[in-house]
C-alpha positions in Angstrom: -4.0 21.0 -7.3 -5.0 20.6 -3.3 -7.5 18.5 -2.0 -8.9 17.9 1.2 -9.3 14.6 2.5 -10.5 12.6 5.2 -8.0 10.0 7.4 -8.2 7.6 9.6 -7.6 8.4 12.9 -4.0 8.4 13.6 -2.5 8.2 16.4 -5.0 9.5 19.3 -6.1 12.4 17.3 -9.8 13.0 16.6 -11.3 14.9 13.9 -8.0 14.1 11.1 -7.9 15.6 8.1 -5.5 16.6 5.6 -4.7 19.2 2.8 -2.8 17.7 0.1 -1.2 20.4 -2.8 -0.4 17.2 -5.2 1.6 18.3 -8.1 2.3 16.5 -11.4 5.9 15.3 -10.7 6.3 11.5 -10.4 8.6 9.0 -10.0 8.7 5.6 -10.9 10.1 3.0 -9.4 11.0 -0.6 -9.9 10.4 -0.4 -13.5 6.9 1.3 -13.5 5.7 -0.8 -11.0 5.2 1.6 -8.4 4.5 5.4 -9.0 5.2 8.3 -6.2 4.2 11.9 -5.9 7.3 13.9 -5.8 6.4 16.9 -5.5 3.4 16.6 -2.6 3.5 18.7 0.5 1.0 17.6 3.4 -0.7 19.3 6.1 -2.3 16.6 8.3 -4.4 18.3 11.7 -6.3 16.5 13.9 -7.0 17.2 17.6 -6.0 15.2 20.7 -7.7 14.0 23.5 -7.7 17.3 25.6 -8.2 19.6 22.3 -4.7 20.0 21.1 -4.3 20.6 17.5 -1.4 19.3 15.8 -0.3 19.9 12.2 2.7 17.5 10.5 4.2 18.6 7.5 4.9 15.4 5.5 7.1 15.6 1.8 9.0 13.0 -0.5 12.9 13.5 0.5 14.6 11.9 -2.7 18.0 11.6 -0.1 16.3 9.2 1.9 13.9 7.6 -0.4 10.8 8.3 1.6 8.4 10.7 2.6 9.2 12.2 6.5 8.2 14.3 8.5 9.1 18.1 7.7 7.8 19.6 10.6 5.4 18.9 13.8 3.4 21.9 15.3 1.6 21.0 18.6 -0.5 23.8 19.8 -2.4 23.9 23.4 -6.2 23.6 23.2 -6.8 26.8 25.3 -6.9 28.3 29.1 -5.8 25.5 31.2 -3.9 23.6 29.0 -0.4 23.2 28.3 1.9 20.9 26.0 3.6 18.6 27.5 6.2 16.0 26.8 2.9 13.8 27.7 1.3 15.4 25.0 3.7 15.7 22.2 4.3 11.4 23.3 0.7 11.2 21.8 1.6 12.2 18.4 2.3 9.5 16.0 4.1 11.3 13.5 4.4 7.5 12.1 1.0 6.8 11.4 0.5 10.3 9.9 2.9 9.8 7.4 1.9 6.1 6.8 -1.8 7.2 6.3 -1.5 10.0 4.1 1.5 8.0 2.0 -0.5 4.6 1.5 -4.0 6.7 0.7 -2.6 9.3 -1.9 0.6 9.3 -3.0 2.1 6.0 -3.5 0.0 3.9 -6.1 1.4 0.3 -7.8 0.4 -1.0 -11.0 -3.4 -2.1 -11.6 -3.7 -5.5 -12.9 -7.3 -4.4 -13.8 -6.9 -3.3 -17.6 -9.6 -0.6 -16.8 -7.1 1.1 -14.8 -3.2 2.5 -14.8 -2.3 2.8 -11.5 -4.1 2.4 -7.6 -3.3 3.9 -4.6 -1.4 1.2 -2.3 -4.6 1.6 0.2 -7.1 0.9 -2.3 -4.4 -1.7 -3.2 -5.4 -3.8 -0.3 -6.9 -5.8 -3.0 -3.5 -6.2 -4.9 -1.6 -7.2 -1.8 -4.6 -10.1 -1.2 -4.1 -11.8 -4.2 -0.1 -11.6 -3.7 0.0 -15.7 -2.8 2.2 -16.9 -0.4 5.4 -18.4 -1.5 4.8 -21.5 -0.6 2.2 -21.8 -2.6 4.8 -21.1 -5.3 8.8 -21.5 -6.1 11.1 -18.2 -6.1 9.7 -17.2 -9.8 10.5 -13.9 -11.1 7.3 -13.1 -10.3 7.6 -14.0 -6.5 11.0 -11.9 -6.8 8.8 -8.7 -8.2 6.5 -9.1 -5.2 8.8 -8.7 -2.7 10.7 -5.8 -4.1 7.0 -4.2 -4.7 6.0 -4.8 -1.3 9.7 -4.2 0.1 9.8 -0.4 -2.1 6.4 0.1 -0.7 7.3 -0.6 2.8 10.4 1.3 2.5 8.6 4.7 1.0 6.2 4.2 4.1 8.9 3.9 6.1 7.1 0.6 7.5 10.2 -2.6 8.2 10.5 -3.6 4.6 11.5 -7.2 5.8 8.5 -7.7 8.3 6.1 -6.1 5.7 7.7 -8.9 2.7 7.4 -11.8 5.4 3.9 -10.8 6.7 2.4 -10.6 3.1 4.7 -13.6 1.3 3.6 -15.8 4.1 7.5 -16.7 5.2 10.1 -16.0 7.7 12.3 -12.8 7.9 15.2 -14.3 6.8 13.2 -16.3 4.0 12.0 -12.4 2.9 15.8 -11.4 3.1 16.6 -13.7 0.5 14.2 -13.2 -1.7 14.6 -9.4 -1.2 18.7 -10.4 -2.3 17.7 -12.2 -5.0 15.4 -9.6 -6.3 18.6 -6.8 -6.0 21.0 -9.4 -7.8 18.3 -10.2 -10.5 18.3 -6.5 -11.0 14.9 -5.5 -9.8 15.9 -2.6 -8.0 16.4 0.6 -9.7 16.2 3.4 -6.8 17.2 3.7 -3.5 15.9 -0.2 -2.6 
């Protein structure tokens, strides 16, 4: 199946959009409660500032446990124009692959019994009502959190730390013991 779908804008370019050919290969993680696309190949375009196009590739590399980059194509925007290692600075290869990885093809467990799974950016809900840890001790459930948000992070390729402090509501090294605790309770089960 393919599907075209808007972005945000990422990275300086204007106009983004994307061509998704989803297929029906998944992978879950942490014990079902995060699902990827395996088998998804993106084509994101968008057009910088002086109307350059430029076209990332973006796939699921099961070696690295995340979805990369596969290719870049920058191409000048006519007569007059050249790419430059000014221009090919602009791209954010980065927030292309986090845009199109948290819209479509990561999605974590709906606690709404209307619903399977969600995409991790229509998640944004899920990750609100993950409470801070002070608010609670180091439960299992805290533990899940963390490796959630930490395999979530990772497949983004986001800091999985930073990303566990900034939504648990502690310090790094806080998150890196609760991320520990997590592996040695056995919460794990992929690359993580």
């Amino acid at each position: 199946m393919t599907k075209l779908v808007k972005c945000v804008i990422i990275g300086g370019m204007t106009n983004p959009s994307s061509i998704i050919a989803v297929g029906s290969e998944t992978a879950d993680l942490l014990g079902g409660e995060v699902r990827i696309r395996t088998n998804a190949n993106v084509m994101t375009t968008g057009e910088l500032n002086d109307g350059a196009t430029v076209d990332i590739d973006i796939v699921y590399d099961p070696d690295l446990g995340r979805y990369v980059a596969e290719s870049v194509n920058v191409r000048r925007g006519g007569n007059g124009t050249e790419v430059t290692a000014r221009l090919i600075r602009e791209v954010r290869v980065q927030d292309a692959i986090v845009s199109i990885a948290m819209s479509d093809l990561i999605e974590v467990l709906s606690s709404d019994e209307d619903e399977d799974y969600i995409t991790v950016s229509s998640g944004h809900d899920w990750l609100a009502k993950v409470k801070p840890v002070r608010e609670r001790s180091a439960s299992d459930d805290a533990l899940r959190d963390a490796a959630v948000i930490y395999t979530i992070a990772r497949l983004g390729n986001w800091p999985p730390l930073a990303t566990v402090a900034k939504h648990l509501g502690v310090s790094q090294s806080t998150a890196t013991r609760l991320v520990a605790d997590a592996r040695a309770r056995g919460l794990f089960f992929d690359h993580g």
